[in-house]
C-alpha positions as CSV (number, residue, x, y, z in Angstrom):
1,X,118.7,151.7,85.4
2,X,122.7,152.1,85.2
3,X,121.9,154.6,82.1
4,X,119.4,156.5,84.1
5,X,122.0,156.6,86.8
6,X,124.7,157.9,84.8
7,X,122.8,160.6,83.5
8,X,121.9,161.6,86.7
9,X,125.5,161.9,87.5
10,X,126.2,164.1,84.0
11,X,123.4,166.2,85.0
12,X,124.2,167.2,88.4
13,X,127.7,168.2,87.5
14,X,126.3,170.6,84.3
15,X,123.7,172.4,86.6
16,X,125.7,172.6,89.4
17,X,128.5,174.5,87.3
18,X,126.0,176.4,85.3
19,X,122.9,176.2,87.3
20,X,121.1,176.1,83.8
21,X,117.0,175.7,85.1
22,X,116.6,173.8,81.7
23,X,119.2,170.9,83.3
24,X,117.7,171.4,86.6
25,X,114.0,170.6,85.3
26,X,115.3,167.4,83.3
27,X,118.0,166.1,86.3
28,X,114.1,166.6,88.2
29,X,112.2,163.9,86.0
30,X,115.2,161.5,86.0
31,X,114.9,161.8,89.6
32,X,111.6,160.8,89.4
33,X,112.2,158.1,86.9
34,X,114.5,156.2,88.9
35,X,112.2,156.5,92.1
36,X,109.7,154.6,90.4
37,X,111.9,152.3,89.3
38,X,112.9,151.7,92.4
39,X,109.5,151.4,93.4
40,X,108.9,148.7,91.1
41,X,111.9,146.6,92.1
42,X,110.9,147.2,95.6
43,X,107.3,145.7,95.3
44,X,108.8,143.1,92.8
45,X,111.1,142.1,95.9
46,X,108.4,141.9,98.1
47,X,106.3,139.5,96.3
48,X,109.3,137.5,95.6
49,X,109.8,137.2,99.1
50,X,106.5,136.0,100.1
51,X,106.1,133.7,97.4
52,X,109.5,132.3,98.9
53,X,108.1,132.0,102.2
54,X,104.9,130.0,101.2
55,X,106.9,127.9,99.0
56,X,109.7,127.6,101.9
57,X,107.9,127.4,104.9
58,X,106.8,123.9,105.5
59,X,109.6,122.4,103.5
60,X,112.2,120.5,105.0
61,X,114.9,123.3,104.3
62,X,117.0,125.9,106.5
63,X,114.5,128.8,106.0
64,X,111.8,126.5,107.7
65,X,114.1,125.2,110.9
66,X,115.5,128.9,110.8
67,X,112.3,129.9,111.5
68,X,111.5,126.7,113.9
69,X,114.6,128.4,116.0
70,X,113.6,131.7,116.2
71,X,110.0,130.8,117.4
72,X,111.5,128.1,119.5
73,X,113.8,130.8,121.3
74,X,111.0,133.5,121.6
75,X,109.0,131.1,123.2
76,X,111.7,129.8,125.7
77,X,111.0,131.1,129.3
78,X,114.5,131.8,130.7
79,X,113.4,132.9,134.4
80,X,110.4,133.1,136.7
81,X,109.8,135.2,139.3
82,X,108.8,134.0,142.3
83,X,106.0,135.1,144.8
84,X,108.5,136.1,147.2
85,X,110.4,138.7,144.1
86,X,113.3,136.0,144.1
87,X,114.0,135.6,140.4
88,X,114.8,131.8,139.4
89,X,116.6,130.7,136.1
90,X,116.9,126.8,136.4
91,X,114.8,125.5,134.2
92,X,113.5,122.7,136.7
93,X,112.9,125.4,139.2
94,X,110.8,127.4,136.2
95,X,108.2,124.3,136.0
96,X,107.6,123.6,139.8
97,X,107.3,128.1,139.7
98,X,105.1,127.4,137.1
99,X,103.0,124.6,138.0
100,X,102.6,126.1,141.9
101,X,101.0,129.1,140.4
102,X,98.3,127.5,138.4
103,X,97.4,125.4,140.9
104,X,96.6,128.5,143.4
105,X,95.4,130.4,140.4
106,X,92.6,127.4,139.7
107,X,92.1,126.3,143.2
108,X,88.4,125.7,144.0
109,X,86.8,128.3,146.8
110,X,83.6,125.8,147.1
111,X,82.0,124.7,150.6
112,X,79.1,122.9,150.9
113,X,76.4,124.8,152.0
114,X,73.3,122.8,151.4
115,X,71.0,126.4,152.1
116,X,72.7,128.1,149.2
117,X,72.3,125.1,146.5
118,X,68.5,124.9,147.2
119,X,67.8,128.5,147.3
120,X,70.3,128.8,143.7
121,X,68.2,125.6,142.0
122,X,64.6,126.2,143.4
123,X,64.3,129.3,141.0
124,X,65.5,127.5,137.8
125,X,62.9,126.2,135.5
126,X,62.2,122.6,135.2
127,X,61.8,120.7,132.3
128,X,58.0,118.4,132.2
129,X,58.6,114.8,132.2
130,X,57.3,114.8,128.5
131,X,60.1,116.7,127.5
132,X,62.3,114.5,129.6
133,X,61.0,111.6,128.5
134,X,62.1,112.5,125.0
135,X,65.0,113.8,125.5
136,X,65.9,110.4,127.3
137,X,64.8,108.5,125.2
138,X,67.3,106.4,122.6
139,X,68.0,108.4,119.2
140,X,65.9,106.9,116.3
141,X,66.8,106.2,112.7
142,X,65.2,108.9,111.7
143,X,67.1,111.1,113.6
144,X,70.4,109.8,112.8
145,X,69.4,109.9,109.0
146,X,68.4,113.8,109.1
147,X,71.5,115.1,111.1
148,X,73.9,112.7,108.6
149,X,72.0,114.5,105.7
150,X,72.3,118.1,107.2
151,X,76.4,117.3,107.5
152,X,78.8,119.6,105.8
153,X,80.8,117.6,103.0
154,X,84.5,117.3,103.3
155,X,84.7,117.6,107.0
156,X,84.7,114.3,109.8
157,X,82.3,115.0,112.1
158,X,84.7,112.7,114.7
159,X,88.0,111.6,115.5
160,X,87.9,108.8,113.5
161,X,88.5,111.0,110.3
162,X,85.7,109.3,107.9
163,X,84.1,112.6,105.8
164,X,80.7,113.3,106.0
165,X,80.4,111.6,102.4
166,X,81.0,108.6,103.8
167,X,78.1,108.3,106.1
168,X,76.0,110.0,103.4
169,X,77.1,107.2,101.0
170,X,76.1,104.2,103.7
171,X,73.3,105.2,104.9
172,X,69.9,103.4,103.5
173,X,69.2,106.2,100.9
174,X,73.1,105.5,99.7
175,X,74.7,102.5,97.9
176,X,71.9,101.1,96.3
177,X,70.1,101.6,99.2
178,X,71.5,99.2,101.3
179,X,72.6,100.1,104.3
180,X,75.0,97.6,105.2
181,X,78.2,98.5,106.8
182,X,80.9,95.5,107.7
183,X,78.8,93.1,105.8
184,X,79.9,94.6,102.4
185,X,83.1,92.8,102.4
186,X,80.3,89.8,102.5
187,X,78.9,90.5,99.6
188,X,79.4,90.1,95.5
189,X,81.0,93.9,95.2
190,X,81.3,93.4,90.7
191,X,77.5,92.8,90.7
192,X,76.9,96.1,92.8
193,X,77.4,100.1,91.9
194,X,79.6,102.1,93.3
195,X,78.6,105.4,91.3
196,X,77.0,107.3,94.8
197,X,80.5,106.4,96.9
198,X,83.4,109.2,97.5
199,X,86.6,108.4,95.1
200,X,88.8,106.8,97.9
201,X,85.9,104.2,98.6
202,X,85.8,103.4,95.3
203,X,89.2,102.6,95.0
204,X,89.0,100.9,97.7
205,X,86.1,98.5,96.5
206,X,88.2,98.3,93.1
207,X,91.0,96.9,95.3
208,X,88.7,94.6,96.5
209,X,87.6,93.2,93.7
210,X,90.9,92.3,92.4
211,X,90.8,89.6,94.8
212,X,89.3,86.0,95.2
213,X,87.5,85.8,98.6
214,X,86.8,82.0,99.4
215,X,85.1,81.6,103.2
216,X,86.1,78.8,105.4
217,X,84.7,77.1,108.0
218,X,80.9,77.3,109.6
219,X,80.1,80.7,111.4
220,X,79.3,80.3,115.2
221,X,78.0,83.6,115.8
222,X,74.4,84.6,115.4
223,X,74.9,87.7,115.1
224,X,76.9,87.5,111.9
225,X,74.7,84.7,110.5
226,X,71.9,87.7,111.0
227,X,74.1,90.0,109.0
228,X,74.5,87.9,105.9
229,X,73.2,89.7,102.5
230,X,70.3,88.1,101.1
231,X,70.9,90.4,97.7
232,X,73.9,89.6,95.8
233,X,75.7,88.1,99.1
234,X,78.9,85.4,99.0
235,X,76.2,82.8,100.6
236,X,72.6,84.2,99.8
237,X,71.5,85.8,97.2
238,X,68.4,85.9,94.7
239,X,67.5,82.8,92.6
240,X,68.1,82.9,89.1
241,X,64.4,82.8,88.4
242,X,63.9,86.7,90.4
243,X,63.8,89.1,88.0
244,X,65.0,93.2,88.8
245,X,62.0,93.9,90.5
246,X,62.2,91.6,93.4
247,X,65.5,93.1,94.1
248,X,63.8,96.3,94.2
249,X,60.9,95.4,95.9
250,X,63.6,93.6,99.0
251,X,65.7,97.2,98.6
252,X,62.6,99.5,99.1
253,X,61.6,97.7,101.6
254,X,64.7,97.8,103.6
255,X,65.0,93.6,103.6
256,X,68.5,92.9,102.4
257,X,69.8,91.0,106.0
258,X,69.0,87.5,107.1
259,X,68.2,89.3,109.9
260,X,65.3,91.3,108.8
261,X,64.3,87.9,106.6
262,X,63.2,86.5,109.9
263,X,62.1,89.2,112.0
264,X,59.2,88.8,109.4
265,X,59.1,85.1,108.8
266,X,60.0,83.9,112.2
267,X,63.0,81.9,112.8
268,X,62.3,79.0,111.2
269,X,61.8,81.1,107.5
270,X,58.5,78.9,107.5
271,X,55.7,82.2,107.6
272,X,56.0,84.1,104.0
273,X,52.7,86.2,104.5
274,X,54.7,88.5,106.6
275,X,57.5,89.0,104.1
276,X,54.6,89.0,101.0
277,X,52.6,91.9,103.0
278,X,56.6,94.1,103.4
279,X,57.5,93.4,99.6
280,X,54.0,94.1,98.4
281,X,53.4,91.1,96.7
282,X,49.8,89.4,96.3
283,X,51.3,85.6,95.4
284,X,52.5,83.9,98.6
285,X,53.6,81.3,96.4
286,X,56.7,83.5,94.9
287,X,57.7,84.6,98.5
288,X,57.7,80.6,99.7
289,X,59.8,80.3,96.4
290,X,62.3,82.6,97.7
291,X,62.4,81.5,101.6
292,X,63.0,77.8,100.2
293,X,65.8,79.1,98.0
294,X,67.4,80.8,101.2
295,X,67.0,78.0,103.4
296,X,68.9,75.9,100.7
297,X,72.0,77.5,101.2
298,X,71.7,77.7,105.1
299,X,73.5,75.1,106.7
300,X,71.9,72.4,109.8
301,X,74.6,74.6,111.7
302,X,73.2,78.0,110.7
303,X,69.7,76.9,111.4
304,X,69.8,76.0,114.1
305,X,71.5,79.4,115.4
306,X,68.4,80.5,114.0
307,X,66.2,78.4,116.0
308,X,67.7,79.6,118.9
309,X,68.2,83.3,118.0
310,X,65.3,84.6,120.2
311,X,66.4,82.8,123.9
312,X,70.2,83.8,122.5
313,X,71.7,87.0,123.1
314,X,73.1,88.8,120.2
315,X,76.1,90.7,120.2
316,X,78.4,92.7,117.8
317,X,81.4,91.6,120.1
318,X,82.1,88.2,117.8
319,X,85.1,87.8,115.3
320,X,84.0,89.0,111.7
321,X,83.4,85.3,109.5
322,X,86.6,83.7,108.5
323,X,87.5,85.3,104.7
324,X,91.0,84.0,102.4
325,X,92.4,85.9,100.0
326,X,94.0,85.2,96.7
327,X,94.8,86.6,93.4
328,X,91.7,86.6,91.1
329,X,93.7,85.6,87.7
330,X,90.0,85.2,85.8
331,X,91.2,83.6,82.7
332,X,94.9,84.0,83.0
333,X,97.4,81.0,84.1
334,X,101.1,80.1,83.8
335,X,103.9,79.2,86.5
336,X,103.9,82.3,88.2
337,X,100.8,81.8,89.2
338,X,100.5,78.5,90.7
339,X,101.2,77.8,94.1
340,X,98.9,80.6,95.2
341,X,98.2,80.1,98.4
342,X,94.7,81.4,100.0
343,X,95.7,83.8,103.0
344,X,93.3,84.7,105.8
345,X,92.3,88.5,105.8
346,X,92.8,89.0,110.1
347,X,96.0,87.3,109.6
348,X,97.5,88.7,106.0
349,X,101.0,91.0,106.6
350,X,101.5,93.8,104.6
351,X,104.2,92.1,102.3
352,X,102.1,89.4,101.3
353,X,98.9,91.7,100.9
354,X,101.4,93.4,98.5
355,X,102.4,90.4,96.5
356,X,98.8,89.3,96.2
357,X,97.9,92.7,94.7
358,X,100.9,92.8,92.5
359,X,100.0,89.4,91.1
360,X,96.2,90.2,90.6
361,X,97.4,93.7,89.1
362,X,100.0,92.0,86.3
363,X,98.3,89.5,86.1
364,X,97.9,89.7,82.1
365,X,101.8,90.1,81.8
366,X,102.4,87.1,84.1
367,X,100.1,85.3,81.7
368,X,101.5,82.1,80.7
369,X,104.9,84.1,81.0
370,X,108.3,81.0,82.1
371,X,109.5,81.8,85.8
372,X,113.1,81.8,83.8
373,X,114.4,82.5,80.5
374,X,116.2,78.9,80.6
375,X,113.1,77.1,80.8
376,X,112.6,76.8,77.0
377,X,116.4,77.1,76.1
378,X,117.1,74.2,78.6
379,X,113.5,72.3,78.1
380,X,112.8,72.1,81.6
381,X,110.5,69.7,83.0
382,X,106.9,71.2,83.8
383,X,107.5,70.3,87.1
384,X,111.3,71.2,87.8
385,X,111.4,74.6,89.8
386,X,114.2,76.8,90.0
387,X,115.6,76.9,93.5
388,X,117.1,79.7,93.8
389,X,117.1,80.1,97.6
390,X,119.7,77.5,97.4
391,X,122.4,80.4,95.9
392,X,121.8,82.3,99.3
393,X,123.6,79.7,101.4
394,X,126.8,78.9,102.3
395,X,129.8,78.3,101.0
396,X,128.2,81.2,98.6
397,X,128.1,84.7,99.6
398,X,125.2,87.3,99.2
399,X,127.5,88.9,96.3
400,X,127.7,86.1,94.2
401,X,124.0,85.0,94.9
402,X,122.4,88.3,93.9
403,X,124.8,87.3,90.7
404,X,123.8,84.4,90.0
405,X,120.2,85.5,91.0
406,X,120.4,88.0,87.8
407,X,122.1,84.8,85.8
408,X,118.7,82.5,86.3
409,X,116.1,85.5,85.1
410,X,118.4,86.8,82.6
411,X,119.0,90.0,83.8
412,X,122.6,90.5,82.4
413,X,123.2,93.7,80.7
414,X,124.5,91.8,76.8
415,X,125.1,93.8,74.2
416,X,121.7,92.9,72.7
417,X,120.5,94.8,75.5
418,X,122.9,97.7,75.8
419,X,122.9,98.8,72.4
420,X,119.0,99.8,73.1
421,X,119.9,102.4,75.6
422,X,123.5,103.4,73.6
423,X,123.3,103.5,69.9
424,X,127.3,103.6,69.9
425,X,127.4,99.9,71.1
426,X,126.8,97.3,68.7
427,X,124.8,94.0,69.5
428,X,127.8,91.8,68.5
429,X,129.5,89.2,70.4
430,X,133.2,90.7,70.5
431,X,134.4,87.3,70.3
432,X,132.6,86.4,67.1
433,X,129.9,87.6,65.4
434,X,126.7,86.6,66.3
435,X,124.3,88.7,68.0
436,X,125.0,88.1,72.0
437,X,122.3,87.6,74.2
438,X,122.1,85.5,77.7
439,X,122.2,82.4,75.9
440,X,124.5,83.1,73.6
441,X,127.2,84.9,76.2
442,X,126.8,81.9,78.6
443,X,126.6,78.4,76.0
444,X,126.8,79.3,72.7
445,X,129.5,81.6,72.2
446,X,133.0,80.5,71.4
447,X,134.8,81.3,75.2
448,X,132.2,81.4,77.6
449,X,131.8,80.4,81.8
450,X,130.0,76.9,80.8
451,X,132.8,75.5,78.8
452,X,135.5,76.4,81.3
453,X,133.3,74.8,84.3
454,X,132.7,71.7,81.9
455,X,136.7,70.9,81.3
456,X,137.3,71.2,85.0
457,X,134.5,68.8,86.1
458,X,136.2,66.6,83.2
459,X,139.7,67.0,84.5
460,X,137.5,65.6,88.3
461,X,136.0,62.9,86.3
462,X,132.8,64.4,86.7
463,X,130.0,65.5,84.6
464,X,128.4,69.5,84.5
465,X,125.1,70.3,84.4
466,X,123.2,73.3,83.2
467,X,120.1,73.3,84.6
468,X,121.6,72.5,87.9
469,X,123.8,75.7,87.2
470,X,121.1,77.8,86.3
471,X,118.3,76.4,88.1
472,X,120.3,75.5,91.4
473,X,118.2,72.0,91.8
């Protein structure tokens, strides 16, 4: 560009003094050429502009609230006026102008004139009280199934902001064909697949399933006892004598509630020929198998709920059953993970879900991992415990407890440990020269913090201890 430029420059001062139509015609196309340079730097420009306002314009930065401000100010109203042609600038004056106006603008005109609304509704045509009658009556299954199928996927159909998938994946023809909605969380999720569910749900069943769920106490609502999973449920579930095709025959058939168990069996469970007839099964034997198998597991409490469920109303208003949560550490133990308390899941904070989950998640690092590096170097009792809540109180300040906090897990940055990160740093004690770790820094070297605190309990005619040092017990 500068050499097309300069050129341009040498050319205009040759034809101008010799008006040569040879320098004219070139001093032309270099014109030219620079206009279309131009060009290109232009549209270049452009584009780079754009691209900076998409990237720019709903980030956090100056070109965004620069823009904020500008639409902020345009959209300001800085003075009304009136319907008497005064002009008003206060901006409390602006909102009762405002306000004033729409209410005259959207006041209703309407008298009532009983004439004019029978003559306007005695031409309109009626609907017949079949078609009423339908259209009044309650929607059906059937009907909620086809309009969930026809949803679009990836939009929520409501406020609540659950995708259509969701409702496609929990209806009956979804999730093994189930149809269960709070109930899942009652139910034995790692026996189940979650192939047909949208990728958050899954995630959130894997979450789930990180966890052991122990239930306490009996259940006094009916209308959860009628909502218990008779397929791979917490409390019911298939004997170990039903092969796959029971479980198929109960999931065709649209049994897999307590519920729907004794809507065909009565309440007592004591009537298998209606269950045999909805399973399709000619042996009434195999069904009184299975109803003897449920009622088993039922407790005197749950049946008789049961007994009374037809002069009892049910309701969806009761609390959901009583579930506590802990880390599911399969086969994996050690100290950090004892003392694992069981929390309930209507009453878990957000911390201690977190510290469940961390634990269930690491749980094969934690395994049979020391709660401190002293524990071996010291031979600490099984059951001594550090206490190292005892550092955070007085005459200690937080400063020397967050120390001494690093001290007890062995977060100290020895040279063993620095000369991983910097090569120029040997792993040498600098006062002699073994290899300086924790222990060695703090008891074994030849200067170190436990030999100077042992002379001065001597010189108090007392003895020092290092695991009460370390372990602050």
């Amino acid at each position: 560009m500068k050499d097309l430029e300069t050129q341009v420059v040498e050319l205009q001062t040759l034809a101008d003094s010799t008006a040569n139509q040879g320098l004219l015609d070139s001093l032309k196309s270099k014109k030219s050429a620079i206009a279309n340079l131009l060009g290109v730097s232009a549209q270049g420009a452009l584009v780079r502009s754009r691209f900076m306002n998409i990237t720019q314009m709903d980030a956090p930065s100056r070109f965004f609230f620069g823009l904020e401000r500008k639409n902020g100010q345009r959209k300001t109203i800085y003075s009304l006026r009136t319907g008497s042609g005064s002009e008003v600038s206060d901006s409390s004056e602006i909102r009762k102008c405002a306000v004033e106006f729409y209410r005259n603008l959207f006041k209703s005109e309407w008298t009532h004139n009983p004439d004019v609304h029978s003559s306007f509704l005695s031409g309109l045509p009626q609907v017949s009280e079949a078609d009423n009658s339908e259209l009044a009556a309650e929607v059906t299954l059937q009907e909620l199934h086809t309009a969930t199928m026809s949803l679009q996927s990836g939009r929520a159909p409501g406020m609540d902001g659950l995708p259509a998938d969701f409702y496609k994946s929990f209806t009956r023809q979804g999730f093994n064909g189930l149809g269960h909605d709070f109930n899942l969380f009652l139910m034995n999720i790692p026996n189940m697949s979650t192939s047909s569910l949208p990728a958050f749900y899954k995630s959130v069943f894997r979450v789930w399933n990180l966890l052991r769920k122990e239930r306490r106490g009996q259940v006094d609502s009916l209308y959860w006892i009628l909502q218990e999973p008779v397929l791979w449920g917490t409390r019911l579930d298939l004997p170990s004598w039903a092969g796959q095709d029971l479980a198929t025959r109960l999931q065709t058939a649209g049994v897999v509630t307590l519920g729907q168990v004794v809507a065909l069996t009565g309440p007592r469970m004591d009537d298998p020929c209606g269950l045999a007839a909805r399973l399709g099964l000619t042996s009434v034997r195999v069904t009184q198998r299975l109803l003897e198998h449920w009622k088993q597991r039922l407790t005197g409490h749950d049946r008789l709920l049961l007994n009374s469920s037809f002069n009892q109303k049910v309701t969806d208003d009761d609390p959901f059953p009583a579930i506590f949560l802990a880390p599911d550490f399969k086969d994996c133990s050690g100290i950090l993970m004892e003392c694992t308390h069981l929390a309930p899941l209507d009453g878990t904070t957000g911390k201690l879900f977190y510290r469940i989950l961390m634990k269930a998640i690491n749980r094969t690092k934690l395994n049979k991992r020391p709660d401190t590096p002293w524990r071996r170097y010291l031979q600490l009792a099984p059951a001594a415990r550090p206490e190292w809540r005892s550092f955070y109180k007085p005459p200690l300040s937080k400063k020397h407890a967050d120390i001494h906090w690093r001290v007890l897990h062995g977060v100290i940055a020895v040279n063993s440990f620095v000369s991983t990160i910097n090569p120029a740093v040997e792993d040498k004690c600098p006062y002699c020269d073994q290899r300086e770790t924790v222990f060695h820094c703090f008891v074994s070297s030849s200067f170190t913090l436990v030999s100077v605190f042992t002379n001065c309990f001597y010189q108090m005619w007392r003895g020092f201890y290092q695991a009460v040092f370390y372990s602050g017990f």
